[in-house]
N, C-alpha and C positions, 0 to 999 in steps of 0.2 A: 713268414717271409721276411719280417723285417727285423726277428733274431739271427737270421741266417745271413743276413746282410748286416749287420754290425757284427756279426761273428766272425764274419770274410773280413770286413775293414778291419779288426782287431787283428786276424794274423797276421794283414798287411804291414798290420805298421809292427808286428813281432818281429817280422822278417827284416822289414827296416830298419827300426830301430829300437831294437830291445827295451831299452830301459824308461824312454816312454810310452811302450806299451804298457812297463808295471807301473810307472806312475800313474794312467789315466785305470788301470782296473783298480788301484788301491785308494784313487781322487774319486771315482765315479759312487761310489755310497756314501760318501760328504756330500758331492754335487746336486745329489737326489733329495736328501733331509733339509738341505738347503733351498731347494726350489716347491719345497712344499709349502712355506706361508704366500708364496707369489700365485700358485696352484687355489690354494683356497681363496685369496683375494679376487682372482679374476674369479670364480666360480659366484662369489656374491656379487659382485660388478653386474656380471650377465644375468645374475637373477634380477637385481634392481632396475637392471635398463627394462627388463621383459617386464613387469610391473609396473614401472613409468610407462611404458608400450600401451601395455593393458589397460591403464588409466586413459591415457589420450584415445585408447580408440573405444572407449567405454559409451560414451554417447553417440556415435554411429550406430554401433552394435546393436542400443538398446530403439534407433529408430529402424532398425533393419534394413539398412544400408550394405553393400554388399562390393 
């Protein structure tokens, strides 16, 4: 559904206005290669926070606190 719907929004803006619809298809696989170290950094963020998590609630757990 939601290739189908940026598919629709894409001819929208064809219709519109031509030349940056081919700007954003010939920008969007720079965009992508570009938001991949921001993708990997949040992806260890959220492992360390769940870890710091895991720490703090380690001595509940281990008095069977619930």
């Amino acid at each position: 559904m939601k290739i189908l719907l940026t598919l629709l929004l894409w001819g929208i803006l064809l219709a519109l206005c031509w030349p940056l619809a081919l700007l954003v298809l010939v920008a969007w696989p720079f965009l992508w290669l570009l938001s991949i170290p921001f993708r990997i950094v949040a992806t260890l963020m959220e492992a360390l926070l769940a870890l710091v998590k895991a720490l703090l609630f380690l001595p509940a757990r281990m008095l069977g606190s619930r």
